[in-house]
N, C-alpha and C positions, 0 to 999 in steps of 0.2 A: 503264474507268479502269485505267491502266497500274498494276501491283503492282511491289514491290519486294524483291528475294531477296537474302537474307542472303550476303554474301560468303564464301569459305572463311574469311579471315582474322579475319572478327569472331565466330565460331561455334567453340562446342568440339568437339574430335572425339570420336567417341564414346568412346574411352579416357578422356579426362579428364571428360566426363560419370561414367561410373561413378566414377574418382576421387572427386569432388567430390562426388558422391552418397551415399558410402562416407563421408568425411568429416563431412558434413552427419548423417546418421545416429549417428556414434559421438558428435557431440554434440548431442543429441536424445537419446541413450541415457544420457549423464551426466547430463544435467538430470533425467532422470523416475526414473531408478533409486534415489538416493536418496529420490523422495516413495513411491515404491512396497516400499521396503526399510522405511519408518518405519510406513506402512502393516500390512505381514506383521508388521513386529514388535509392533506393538499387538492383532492377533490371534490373537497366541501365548500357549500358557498360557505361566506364569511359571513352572512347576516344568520345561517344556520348555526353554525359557530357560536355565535353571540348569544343567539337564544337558546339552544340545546345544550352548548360545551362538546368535550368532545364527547365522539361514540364510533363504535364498529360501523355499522350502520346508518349510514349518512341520509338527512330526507330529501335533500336538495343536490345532487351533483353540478360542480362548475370546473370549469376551467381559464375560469378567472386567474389565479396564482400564475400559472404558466404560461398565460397572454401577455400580464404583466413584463413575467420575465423575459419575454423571448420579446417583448413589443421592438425593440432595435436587435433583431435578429442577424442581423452581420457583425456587432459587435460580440455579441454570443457563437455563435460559432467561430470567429476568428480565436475567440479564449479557449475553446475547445479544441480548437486546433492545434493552440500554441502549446496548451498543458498536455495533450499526445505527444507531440514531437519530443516537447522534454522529456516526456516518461519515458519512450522509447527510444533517443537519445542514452539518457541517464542510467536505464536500467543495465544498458550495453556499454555505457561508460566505468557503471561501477561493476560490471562481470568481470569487466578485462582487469581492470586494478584490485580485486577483491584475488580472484579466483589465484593468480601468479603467488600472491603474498602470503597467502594462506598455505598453499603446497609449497614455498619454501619454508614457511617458521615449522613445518611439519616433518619434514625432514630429518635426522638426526644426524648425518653425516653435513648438514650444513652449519657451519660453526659459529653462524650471527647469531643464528637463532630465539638464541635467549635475548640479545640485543633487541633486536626487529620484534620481540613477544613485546618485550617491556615498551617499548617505544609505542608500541598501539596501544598497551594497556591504559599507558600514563596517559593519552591522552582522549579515553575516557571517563580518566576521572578530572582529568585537571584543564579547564578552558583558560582563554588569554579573555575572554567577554566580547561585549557586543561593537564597541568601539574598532579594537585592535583590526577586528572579524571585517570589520566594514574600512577598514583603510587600506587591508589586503587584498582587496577586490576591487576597490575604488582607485588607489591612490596606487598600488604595488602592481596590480595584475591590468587596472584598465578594461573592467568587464562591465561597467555601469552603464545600463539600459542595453545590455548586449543578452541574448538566448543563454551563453553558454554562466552569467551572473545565476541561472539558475537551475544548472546542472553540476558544476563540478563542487560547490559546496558540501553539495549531499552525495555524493561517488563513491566516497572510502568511510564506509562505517564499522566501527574496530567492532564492535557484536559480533556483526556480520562475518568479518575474518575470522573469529574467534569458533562461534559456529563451523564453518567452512574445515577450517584445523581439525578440529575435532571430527568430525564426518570423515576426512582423507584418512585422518589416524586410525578410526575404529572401523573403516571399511576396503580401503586398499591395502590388501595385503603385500607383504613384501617380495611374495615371492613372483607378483606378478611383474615389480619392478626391476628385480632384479633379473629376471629373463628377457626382459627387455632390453637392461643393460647387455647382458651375454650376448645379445642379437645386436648391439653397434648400437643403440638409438640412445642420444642427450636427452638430457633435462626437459628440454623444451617438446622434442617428440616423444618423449614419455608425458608428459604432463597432457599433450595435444593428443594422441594417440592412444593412450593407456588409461588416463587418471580421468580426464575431463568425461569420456565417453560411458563409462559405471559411474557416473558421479551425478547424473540428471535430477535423482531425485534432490538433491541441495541445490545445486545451480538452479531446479525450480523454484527448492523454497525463499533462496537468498534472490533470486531474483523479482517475486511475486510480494515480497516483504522490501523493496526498492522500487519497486512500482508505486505499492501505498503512500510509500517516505514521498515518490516524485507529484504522485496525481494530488497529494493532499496536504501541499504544501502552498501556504502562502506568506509566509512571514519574507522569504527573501524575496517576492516580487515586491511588497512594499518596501523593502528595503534598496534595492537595487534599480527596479523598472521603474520608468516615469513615461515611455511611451504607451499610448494606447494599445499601439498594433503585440505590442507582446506582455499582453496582461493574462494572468493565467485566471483560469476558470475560479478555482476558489477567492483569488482575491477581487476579480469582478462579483464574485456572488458577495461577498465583502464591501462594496462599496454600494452595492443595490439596499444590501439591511442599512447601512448607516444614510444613504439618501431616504430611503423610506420614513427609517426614523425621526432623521431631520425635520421631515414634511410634518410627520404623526406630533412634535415638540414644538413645531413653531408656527401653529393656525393660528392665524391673528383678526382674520376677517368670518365672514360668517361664508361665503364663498369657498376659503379654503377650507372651515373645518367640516362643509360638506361632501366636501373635495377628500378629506381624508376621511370622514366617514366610510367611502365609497370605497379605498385601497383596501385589498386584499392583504392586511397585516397578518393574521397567523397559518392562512393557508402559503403564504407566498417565503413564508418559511420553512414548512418544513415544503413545500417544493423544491427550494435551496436546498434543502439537505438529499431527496430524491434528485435533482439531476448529478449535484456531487457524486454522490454514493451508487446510484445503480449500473453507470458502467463498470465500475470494476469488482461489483457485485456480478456482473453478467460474463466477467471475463473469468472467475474464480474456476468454474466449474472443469476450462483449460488445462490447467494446473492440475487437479485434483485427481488425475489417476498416477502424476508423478510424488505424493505425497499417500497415496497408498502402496506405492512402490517402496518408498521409503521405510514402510515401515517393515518390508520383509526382505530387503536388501540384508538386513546384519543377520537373516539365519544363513542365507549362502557360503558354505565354505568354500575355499577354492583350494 
């Protein structure tokens, strides 16, 4: 079988190889340096901190920050819990309602279309506010201090559909639906059978971009949640800064402002930021051979 050798003219030479390579590294070095800088600084003592500022290079390691945080370790874990279950909850709440809605405004033979387009469009542009938002929940739906107060808000995001549309368009072709039709199968086992199954690397990405929306959210647990047991991770990490704070604004005695000398203020921060942020830094990697998938899904013809 005859092969085929890359031209000079479509190949880089190797000067621009390194270039590009060089380039490609220095942002690869931006991206990780700061999580690696938030890192070192959460393993810094705080008196080091004080005296030094920050640095790579830390002269004192502690694990002060982390002590702090975890010191009531069953209320931390039960937040870690709760913000799992919603994410994975949520993520499966909004596949199911994303994915249907998407493959039909895709459609051309379906004749709402343009309806059901505009209707998500409008309403990423145009909110009712924070009020209306919270009486629908409260007062209409009955979801206050309940798990599901902070999943089905975030479930259907019109981007999201929007993206989704666009992928079905530019990558299902029609001729594999319509032999599908030829062979007896509906909508729903086309969609289940045919479309969802070629379609992973979106369903990753829209679902991996619903993960982040669920894991790092906190605005609707302060809004909704007043029980402890279902406090999500970020707005526990949320009420640890503002008690901290409170403590670091209001020493009155010489007791306490010894008391707050001793708190671990800027390591116990960005520790905050590392427990947030490194599991679903740790999960990314998951995902990421469906997002190199994706990029060579559209030379396939079918």
């Amino acid at each position: 079988m005859p092969t085929t050798n890359v031209t000079n003219h479509e190949a880089f030479s190797r000067g621009w190889n390194i270039f590009w390579n060089m380039i490609i590294i220095l942002l690869v070095l931006t991206c990780i340096t700061p999580l690696v800088f938030t890192i070192v600084i959460s393993l810094t003592s705080e008196k080091m901190l004080g005296l030094n500022g920050y640095s790579f290079w830390p002269q004192q390691l502690s694990v002060s920050s982390y002590t702090y945080l975890f010191k009531d370790s069953g209320e931390m874990l039960n937040s870690f819990f709760i913000t799992f279950l919603v994410t994975v909850i949520g993520v499966i709440s909004s596949l199911l309602f994303i994915l249907p809605y998407a493959y039909a405004i895709s459609r051309p033979e379906f004749a709402y279309r343009h309806f059901f387009t505009f209707l998500a469009f409008f309403t990423m542009l145009f909110q009712a506010g924070i009020v209306p938002f919270y009486m629908v929940i409260t007062q209409l739906l009955h979801l206050k201090d309940t798990i599901w107060a902070l999943i089905l808000p975030l479930s259907v995001n019109t981007f999201y559909i929007i993206v989704m549309r666009t992928f079905y368009k530019t990558t299902i072709s029609e001729g594999m639906i319509e032999a599908a039709r030829i062979d007896g199968a509906g909508e729903f086992t086309i969609l289940l059978k045919t479309v969802l199954p070629i379609s992973l690397p979106g369903i990753a990405t829209i679902g991996l971009f619903s993960a982040l929306g669920y894991w790092n959210d906190w605005f609707n647990a302060m809004l909704f949640i007043d029980k402890p047991n279902l406090m999500t991770l970020q707005y526990l990490l949320i009420k640890i800064q503002n008690n901290l704070q409170y403590l670091l604004d209001n020493t009155n005695t010489l007791n306490a402002i010894a008391v707050a000398e001793e708190l671990p203020q800027e390591s116990t921060r960005m520790a905050m930021v590392v427990v947030a942020t490194l599991p679903i830094v740790l999960a990314y990697p998951f995902f990421q051979r469906f997002f190199i998938k994706g990029l060579t899904v559209g030379s396939v013809k079918g």
